[in-house]
C-alpha positions as semicolon CSV with decimal commas, in nm:
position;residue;x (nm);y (nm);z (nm)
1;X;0,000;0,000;0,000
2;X;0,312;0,216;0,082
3;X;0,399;0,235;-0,332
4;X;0,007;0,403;-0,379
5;X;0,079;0,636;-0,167
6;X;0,244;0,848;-0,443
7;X;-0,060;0,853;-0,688
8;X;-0,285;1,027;-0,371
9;X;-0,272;1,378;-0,493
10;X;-0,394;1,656;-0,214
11;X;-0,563;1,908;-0,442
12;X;-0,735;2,119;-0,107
13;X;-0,413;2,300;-0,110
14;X;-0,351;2,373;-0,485
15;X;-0,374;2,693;-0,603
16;X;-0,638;2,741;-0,905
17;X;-0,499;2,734;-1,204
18;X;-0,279;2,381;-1,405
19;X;-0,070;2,133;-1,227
20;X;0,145;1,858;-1,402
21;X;0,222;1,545;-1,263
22;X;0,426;1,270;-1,370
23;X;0,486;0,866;-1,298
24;X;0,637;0,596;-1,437
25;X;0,475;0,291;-1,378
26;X;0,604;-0,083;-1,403
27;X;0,529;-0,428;-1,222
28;X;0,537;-0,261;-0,881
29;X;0,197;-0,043;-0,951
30;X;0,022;-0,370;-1,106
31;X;0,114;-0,581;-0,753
32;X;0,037;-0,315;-0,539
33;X;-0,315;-0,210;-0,688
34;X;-0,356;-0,606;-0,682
35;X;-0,419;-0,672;-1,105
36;X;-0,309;-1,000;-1,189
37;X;-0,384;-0,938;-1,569
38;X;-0,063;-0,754;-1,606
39;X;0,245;-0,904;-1,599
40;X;0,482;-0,610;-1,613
41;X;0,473;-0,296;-1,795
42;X;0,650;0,001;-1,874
43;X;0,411;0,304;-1,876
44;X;0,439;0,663;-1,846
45;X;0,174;0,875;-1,699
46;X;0,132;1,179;-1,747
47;X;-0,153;1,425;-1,567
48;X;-0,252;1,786;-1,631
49;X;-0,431;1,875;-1,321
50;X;-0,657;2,220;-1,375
51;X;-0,829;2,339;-1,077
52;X;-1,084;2,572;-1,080
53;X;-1,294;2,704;-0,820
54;X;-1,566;2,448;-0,811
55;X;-1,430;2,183;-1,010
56;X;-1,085;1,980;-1,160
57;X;-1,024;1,856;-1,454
58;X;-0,807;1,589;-1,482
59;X;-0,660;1,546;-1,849
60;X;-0,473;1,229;-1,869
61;X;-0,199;1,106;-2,052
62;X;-0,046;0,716;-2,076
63;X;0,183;0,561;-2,317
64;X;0,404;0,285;-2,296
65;X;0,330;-0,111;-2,285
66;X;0,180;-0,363;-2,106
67;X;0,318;-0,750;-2,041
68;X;0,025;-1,031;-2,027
69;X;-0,028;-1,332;-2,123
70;X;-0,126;-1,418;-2,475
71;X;-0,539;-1,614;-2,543
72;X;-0,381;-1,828;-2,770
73;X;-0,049;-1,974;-2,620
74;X;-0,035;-1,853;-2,227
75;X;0,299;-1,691;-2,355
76;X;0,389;-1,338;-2,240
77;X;0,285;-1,083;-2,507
78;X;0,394;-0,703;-2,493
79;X;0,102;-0,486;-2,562
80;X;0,149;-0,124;-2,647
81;X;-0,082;0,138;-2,516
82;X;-0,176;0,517;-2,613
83;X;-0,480;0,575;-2,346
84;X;-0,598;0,989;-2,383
85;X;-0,841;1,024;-2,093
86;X;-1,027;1,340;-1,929
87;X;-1,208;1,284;-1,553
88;X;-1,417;1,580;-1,415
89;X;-1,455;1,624;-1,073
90;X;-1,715;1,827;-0,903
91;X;-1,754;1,895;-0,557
92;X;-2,046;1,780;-0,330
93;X;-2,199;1,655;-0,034
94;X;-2,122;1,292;-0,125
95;X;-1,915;1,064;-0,311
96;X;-2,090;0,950;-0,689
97;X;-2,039;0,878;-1,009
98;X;-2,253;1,109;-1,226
99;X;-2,124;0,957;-1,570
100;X;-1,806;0,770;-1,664
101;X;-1,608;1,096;-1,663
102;X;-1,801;1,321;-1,406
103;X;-1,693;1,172;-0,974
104;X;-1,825;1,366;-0,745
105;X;-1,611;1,440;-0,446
106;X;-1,771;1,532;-0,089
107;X;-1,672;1,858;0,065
108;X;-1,466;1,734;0,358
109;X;-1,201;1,521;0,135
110;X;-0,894;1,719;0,082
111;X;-0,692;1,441;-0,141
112;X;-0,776;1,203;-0,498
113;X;-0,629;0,856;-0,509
114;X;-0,587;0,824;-0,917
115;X;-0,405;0,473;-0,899
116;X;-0,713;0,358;-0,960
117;X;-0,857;0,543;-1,265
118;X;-0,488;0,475;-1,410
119;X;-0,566;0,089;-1,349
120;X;-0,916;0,096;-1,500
121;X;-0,782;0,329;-1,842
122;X;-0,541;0,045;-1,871
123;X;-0,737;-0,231;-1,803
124;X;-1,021;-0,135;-2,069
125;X;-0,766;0,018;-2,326
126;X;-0,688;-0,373;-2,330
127;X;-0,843;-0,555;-2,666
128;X;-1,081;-0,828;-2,654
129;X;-0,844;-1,061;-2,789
130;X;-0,500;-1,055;-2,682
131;X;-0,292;-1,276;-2,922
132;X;0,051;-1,250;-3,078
133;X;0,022;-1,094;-3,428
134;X;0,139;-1,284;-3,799
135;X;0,517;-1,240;-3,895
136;X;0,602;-1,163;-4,196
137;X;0,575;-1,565;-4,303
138;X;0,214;-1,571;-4,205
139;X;0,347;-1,774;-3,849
140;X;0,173;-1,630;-3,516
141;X;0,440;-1,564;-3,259
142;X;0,346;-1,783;-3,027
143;X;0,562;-2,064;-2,901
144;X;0,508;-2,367;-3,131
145;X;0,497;-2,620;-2,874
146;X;0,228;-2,558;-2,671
147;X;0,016;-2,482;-3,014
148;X;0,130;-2,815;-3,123
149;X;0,002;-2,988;-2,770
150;X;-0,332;-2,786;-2,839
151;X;-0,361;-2,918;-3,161
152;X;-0,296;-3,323;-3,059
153;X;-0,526;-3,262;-2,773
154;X;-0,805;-3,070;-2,983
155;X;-0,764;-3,442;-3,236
156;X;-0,787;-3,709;-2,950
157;X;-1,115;-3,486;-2,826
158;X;-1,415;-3,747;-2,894
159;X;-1,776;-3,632;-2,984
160;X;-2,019;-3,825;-2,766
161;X;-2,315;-4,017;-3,074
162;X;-2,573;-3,867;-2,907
163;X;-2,475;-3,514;-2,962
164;X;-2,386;-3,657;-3,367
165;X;-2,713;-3,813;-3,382
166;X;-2,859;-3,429;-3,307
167;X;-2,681;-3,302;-3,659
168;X;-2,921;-3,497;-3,838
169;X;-3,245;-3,369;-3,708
170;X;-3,336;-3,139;-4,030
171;X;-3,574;-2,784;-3,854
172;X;-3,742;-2,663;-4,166
């Protein structure tokens, strides 16, 4: 919990007007925020921090790559990212989420913990399908072997009759 500490930003103090901030993130942030989809990665963030009197806008920046392991072979894969995000935050009597990009903040809180927005841009800039591209030979990067093993194991796979017997039933 002690490496978070550095992403809690106390904005009560601030003086109105823009604020940069700046982290590099790697395996550390992904263990300590407690995401076992990432492997390792190598990101930097980057946060323009604009207070105004009643609100903040929070104008985010992330580039760099993520580690994880590849759908198709378990294999790590190195994903690059480019994540361009923008929170609002108002000020009220509670904590909410008005939209995915509006939080409201209550009055009394004085500091913003962003580890965890950074977590969730990175976790949904993540594709659907995370699988090592085609070479230049038309070969997927992924290591041969356990393909193969897939492959022999996918072959020895029997189909029980009944379920064969069910292809021949004709809907019309």
């Amino acid at each position: 919990m002690g490496y978070l500490k550095d992403f809690k930003i106390p904005y009560k103090g601030l003086s109105i007007g823009v604020h940069n901030y700046h982290w590099e993130i790697d395996r550390k942030f992904f263990e300590a925020i407690e995401n076992p989809e990432f492997a390792d990665g190598c990101l930097t963030v980057l946060l323009d921090l604009e207070k105004q009197e009643r609100m903040m806008t929070l104008t985010f920046s992330i580039r760099g790559s993520v580690v994880v392991a590849c759908d198709r072979c378990l294999e790590n894969l190195d994903l690059p990212l480019a994540i361009n995000e923008d929170i609002y935050i108002k000020f009220g009597s509670e904590r909410n989420e008005e939209d995915d990009n509006v939080i409201i903040l209550p009055e009394s809180e004085y500091q913003i913990d962003i580890s965890r927005l950074i977590n969730e841009f990175i976790t949904l800039a993540m594709p659907l399908k995370k699988a090592h591209q085609k070479d230049d030979k038309g070969a997927y990067g992924c290591n041969k072997e356990v393909l193969k093993k897939l492959e022999e194991l996918s072959e020895k796979r029997s189909v029980d009759p009944r379920w064969e017997k069910l292809k021949d039933i004709k809907l019309d």
